[in-house]
Structure formats: C-alpha cells, structure tokens
VOMILO-760352 format. One record per residue (C-alpha): residue number from 0; x, y, z. Coordinates in nm, 2 decimals, always signed. Each point is the difference from the previous one (the first is absolute). Layout:
NODE  num      c1      c2      c3
NODE  NUM       X       Y       Z
...
REM end
This chain:
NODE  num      c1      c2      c3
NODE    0   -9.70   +0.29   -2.56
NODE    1   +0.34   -0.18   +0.01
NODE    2   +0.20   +0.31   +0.07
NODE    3   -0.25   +0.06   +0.31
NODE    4   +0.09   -0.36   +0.10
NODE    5   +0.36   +0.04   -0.05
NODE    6   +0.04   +0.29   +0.17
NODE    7   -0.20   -0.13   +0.29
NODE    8   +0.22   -0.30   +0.06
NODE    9   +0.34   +0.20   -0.05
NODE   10   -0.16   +0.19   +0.31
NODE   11   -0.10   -0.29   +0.23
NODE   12   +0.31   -0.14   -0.10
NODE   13   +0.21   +0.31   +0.12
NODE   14   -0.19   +0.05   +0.29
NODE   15   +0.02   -0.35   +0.16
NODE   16   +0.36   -0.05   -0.09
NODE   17   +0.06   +0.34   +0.12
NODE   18   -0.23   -0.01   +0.33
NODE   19   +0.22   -0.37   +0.00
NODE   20   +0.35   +0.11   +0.03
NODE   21   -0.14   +0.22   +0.25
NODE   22   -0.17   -0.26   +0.21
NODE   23   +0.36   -0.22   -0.08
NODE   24   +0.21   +0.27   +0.13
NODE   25   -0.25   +0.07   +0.33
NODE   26   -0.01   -0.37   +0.08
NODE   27   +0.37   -0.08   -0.03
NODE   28   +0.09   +0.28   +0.27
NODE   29   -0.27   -0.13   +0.23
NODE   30   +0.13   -0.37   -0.02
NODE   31   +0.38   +0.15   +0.03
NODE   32   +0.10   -0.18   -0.35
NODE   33   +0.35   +0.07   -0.07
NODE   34   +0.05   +0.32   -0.18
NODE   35   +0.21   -0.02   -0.28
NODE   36   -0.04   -0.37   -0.15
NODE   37   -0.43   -0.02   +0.12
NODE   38   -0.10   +0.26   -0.27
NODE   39   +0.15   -0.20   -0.28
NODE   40   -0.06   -0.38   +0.12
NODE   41   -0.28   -0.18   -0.14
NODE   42   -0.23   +0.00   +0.29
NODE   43   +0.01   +0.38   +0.00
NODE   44   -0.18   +0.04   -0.37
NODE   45   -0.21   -0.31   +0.15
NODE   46   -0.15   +0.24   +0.24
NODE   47   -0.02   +0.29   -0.28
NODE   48   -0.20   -0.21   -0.21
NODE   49   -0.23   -0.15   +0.28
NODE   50   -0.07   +0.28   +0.20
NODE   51   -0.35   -0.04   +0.04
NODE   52   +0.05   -0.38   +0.15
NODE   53   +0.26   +0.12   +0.19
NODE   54   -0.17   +0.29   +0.12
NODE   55   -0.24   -0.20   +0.24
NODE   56   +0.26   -0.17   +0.20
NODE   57   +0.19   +0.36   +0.05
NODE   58   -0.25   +0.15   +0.10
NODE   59   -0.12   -0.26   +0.24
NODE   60   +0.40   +0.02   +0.12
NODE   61   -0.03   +0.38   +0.04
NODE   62   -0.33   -0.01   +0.20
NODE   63   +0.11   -0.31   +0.22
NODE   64   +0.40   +0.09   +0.06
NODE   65   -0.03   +0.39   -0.10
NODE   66   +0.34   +0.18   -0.06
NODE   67   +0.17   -0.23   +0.25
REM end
C-alpha cells in the first residue's frame, strides 16, 4: 500500500512541477519578463510553484488583453 502511495505522489509531484515550469516559462514571455535574469529570480520559481493561483489571473489577462 505505501509503495502505491509513494509512487502516486512522486507522479503528481512531477507532473505539476513539470506542467509548472511550463506554465512559468509561457507566462514570463507573455508579460515580456527579462530573458536571461527572469528564469532564475525568485519570483519566477514563485510562479512555478503557484501555478494554479496564478493561472486564474493569466487567463483572465489572455481572454481580456489577448496576445496584444
């Protein structure tokens, strides 16, 4: 039963750190971050780490302003 669980959390925890730095990288080209200090500053991994709460906002930014 604990190898189930472990092997479940090493997944989640892969996919929404992965499914993170992807969401980090997407959202720091559409807000025209700086590219070669943004991806190591602190609010960067902030954004990797808090992607779903940073989601909503984005998204309402992308439906309101689009690709402007």
């Amino acid at each position: 039963m604990a190898k189930r669980t472990d092997r479940f959390l090493s997944a989640f925890a892969a996919f929404y750190l992965i499914f993170g730095l992807l969401f980090a990288i997407a959202y720091a080209i559409y807000y025209r971050w700086e590219v070669p200090f943004a991806y190591f500053s602190p609010g960067f991994f902030a954004v990797v780490f808090t992607w779903p709460f940073q989601a909503i906002g984005f998204i309402n930014d992308l439906l309101y302003y689009g690709l402007a």
